[in-house]
N, C-alpha and C positions, 0 to 999 in steps of 0.2 A: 711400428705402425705409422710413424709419421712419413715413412718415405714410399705409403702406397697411394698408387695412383688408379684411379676409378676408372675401368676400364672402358664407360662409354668417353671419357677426358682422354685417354691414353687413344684408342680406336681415331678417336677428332684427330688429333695430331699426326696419326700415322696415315693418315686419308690424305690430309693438309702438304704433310711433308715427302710422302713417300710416293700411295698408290694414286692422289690423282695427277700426280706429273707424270707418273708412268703411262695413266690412260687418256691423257691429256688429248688427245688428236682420234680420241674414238667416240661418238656420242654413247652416253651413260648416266647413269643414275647408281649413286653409293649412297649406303646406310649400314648402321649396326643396327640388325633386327632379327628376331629368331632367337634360338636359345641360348641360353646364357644368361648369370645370375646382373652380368653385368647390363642388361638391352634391360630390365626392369631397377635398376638401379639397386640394387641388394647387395652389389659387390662389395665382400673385406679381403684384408690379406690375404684370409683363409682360402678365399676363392683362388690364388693365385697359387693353390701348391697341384696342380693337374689342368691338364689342358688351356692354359691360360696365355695367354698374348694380346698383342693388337689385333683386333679382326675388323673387317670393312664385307659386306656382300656389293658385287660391284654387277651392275643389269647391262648387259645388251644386246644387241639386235641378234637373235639367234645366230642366225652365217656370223658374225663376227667371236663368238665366244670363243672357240678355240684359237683365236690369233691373239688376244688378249692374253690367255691364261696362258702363251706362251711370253709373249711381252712381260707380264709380271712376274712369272716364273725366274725370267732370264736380268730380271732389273730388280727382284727383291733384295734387299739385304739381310744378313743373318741374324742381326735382330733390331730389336728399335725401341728406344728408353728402358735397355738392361732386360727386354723380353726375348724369346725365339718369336721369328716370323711365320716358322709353322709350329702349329698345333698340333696334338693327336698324332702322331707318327708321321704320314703323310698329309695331312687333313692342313692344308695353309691357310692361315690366319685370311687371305685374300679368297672368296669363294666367287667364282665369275659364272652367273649363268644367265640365262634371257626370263624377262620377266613370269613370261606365263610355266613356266617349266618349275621355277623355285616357290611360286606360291602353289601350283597344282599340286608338287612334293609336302608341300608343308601344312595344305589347309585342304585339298583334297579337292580345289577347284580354283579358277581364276579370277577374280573378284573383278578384273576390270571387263571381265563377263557376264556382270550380274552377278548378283547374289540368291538366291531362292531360298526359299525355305528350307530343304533340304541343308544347302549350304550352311547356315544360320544353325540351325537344330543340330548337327553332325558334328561340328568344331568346336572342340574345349575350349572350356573357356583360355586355358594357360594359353593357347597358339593365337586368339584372337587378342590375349594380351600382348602378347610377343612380336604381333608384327603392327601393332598399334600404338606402343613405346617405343624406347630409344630416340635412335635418331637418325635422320634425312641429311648426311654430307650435299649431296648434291644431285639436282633431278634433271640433267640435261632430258631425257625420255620423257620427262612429264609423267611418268607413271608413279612413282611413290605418293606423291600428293592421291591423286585421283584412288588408287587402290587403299591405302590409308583412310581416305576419308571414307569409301564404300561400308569398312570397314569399324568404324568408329563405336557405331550401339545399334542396338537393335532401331527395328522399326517399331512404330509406335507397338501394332496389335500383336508382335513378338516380342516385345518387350513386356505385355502384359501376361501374354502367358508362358515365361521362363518366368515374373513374380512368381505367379501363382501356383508354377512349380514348385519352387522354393517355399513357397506357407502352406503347399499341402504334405511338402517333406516334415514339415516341423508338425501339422496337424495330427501325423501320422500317431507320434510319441511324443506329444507335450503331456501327456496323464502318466505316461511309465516312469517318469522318477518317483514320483506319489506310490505308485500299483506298487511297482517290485520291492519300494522301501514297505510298504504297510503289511506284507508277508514275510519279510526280514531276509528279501533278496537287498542288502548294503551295494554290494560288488555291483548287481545290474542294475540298480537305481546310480550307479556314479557310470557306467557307461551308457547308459543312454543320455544321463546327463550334458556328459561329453560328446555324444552325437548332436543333441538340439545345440552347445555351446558352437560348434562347425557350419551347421547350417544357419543360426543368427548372425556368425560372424560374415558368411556369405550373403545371406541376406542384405546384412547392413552396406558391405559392398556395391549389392546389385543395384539396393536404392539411392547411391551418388552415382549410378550410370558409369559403372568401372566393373573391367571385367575381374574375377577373384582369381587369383594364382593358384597353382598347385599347393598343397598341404605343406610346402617346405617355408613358402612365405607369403601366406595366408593372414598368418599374425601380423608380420612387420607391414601386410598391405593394411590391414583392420587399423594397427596405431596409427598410420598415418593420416588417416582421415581423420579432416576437424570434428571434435566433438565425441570421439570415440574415448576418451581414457573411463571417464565415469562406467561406460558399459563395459570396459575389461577390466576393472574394477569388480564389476558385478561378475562376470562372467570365471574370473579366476577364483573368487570368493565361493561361487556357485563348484566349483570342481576340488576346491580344499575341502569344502565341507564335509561333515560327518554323519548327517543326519539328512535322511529325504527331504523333511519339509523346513530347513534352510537350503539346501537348495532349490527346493521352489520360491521362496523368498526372493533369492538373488537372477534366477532367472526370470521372474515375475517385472521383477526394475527393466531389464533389456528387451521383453517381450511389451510392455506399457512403451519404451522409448523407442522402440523399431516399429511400432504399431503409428506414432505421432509422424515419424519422417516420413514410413508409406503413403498417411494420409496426405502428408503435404504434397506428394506428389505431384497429386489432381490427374493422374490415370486413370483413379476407377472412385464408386461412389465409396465414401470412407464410414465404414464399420466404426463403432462404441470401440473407444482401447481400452477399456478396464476389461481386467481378470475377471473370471467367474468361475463356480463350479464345472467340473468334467459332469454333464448329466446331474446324479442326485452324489455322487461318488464326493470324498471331502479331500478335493485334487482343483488345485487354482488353475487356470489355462488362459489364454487367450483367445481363445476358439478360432485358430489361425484359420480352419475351411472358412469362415466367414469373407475374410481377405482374398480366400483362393477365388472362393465364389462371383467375389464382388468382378474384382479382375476377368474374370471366365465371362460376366455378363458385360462387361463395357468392349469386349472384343466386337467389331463388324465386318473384320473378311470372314467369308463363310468359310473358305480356307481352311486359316486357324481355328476358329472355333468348334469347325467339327476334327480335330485333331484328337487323338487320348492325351490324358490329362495325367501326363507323366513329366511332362517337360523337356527340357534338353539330356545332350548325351549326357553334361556333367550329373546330372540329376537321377535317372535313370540307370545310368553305367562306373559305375567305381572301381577299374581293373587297370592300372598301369600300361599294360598289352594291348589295354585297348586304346585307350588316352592318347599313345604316341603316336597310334598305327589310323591314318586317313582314310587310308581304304577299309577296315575294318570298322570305324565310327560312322562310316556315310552305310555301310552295309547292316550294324545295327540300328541304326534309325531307322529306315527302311522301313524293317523287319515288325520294331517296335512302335511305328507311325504309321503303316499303312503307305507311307508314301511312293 
């Protein structure tokens, strides 16, 4: 373990020493961005036993990418700090294309085009992670900055209703650990459990204005943030449990303390954070549509708020097939917004 090296540290040095003296005499812009455990910082050794090396994405001027990708082709070395220089069979740690071509591949439009709603609502969050992490070698083009930033968080009245997405996901089945345990469904009361523990750890996300990662490091994004160990605390406690109403107990603590950071916000007007009964039912809740609601009335493009109240594609669509594929997330949104 002590001789592995982080592959956005490794990626630096191979930009430094290798790929930009090669493109030295071409205007460019390099980064590590895009997929990879390593562009969100989650790389372990582990990471390093398949498709792993130095990688660098290197931007330029369309007419010029094919002269490059031979230049670098022709000037790469076989490896560099004990990695191969390519990846993936043919797949070279060097990826050389022009700006608008690799974020259109990647997020399904050009950001230094505008962003629309569409755009916004269509991309996972994992991608809008992916090319908002890492890091920026070097911006001769000026475009990483400028696309980076486009890209940072939402807009204010999109960013209130992707919240309110997420508290009407959890309003959905905040009473089904109670229900399914109280008719001695044990099994269904511990997976929806585990549904509401996913979307609070999401939640808790959205509300430091960070996009959530896919399901692989979802968690190690949730520990990271200050302040979170008490709620995975609660949150692991809440999934050991044996019995419905300790797990309501334990979800109760992260539904009260994600309730307190929404309000801090100051996006929308701040709902009562104490539990209450589901209806006259003897099921504690949060009454998360309250949150949804609040958010849904401090929206003022008429835009968004006549939008369906589904929220984003992560929200709405949970299918791998779909997640990766751009053209297929800008075609279910569509579909599923009216847009």
């Amino acid at each position: 373990m002590s001789s592995f090296i982080p592959g956005l540290e490794l990626s630096r040095a191979f930009y430094a020493q290798v790929v930009g003296p090669l493109v030295a005499d071409v205007p460019h812009s390099a980064a590590l961005i895009g997929a990879g455990s390593e562009v969100l910082a989650f790389d372990t050794e582990r990471s390093t036993d398949h498709d792993w090396g130095p990688r660098v994405v290197v931007f330029v001027a369309a007419h010029r990418a094919e002269e490059v990708r031979r230049a670098v082709g022709e000037g790469l070395p076989a490896d560099f700090g004990g990695y191969r220089t390519a990846v993936g069979g043919e797949c070279h740690g060097v990826q050389v294309s022009d700006p608008r071509t690799w974020f259109t591949d990647r997020l399904g439009f050009d950001p230094l085009g505008g962003v629309s709603v569409l755009d916004w609502l269509s991309t996972p969050w994992q991608r809008l992670a992916e090319v908002t992490s890492g890091e920026v070698f070097h911006d001769g083009l000026g475009v990483m900055g400028r696309s980076r930033a486009a890209l940072r968080w939402y807009p204010p009245d999109l960013e209130r209703y992707v919240l309110a997405g997420q508290w009407r996901r959890l309003a959905r089945q905040e009473a089904f650990p109670g229900r399914c345990g109280e008719v001695g469904d044990d099994l269904g009361s511990a997976v929806v459990s585990a549904d509401l523990a996913r979307d609070l750890m999401r939640l808790v996300v959205l509300t430091r204005r960070r996009y959530p990662p896919y399901a692989k490091w979802l968690g190690s994004a949730f520990a990271r943030l200050p302040g979170t160990a008490e709620l995975g605390e609660a949150l692991s406690a809440a999934l050991a449990a044996t019995a419905w109403r300790e797990r309501e107990e334990h979800l109760g603590v992260v539904y009260r303390r994600v309730a307190a950071w929404h309000n801090r916000m100051g996006v929308a007007a701040a709902p009562e954070g104490s539990l209450r009964p589901y209806h006259r039912r003897p099921f504690q809740v949060i009454g998360a549509d309250r949150f949804a609601d609040a958010l849904s009335a401090a929206i003022t493009d008429a835009g968004v708020r006549a939008l369906p109240a589904v929220g984003s594609i992560d929200q709405f669509g949970d299918c791998a097939e779909l997640l990766t594929d751009p053209r297929r997330c800008r075609a279910a949104t569509r579909a599923v917004l009216d847009l």
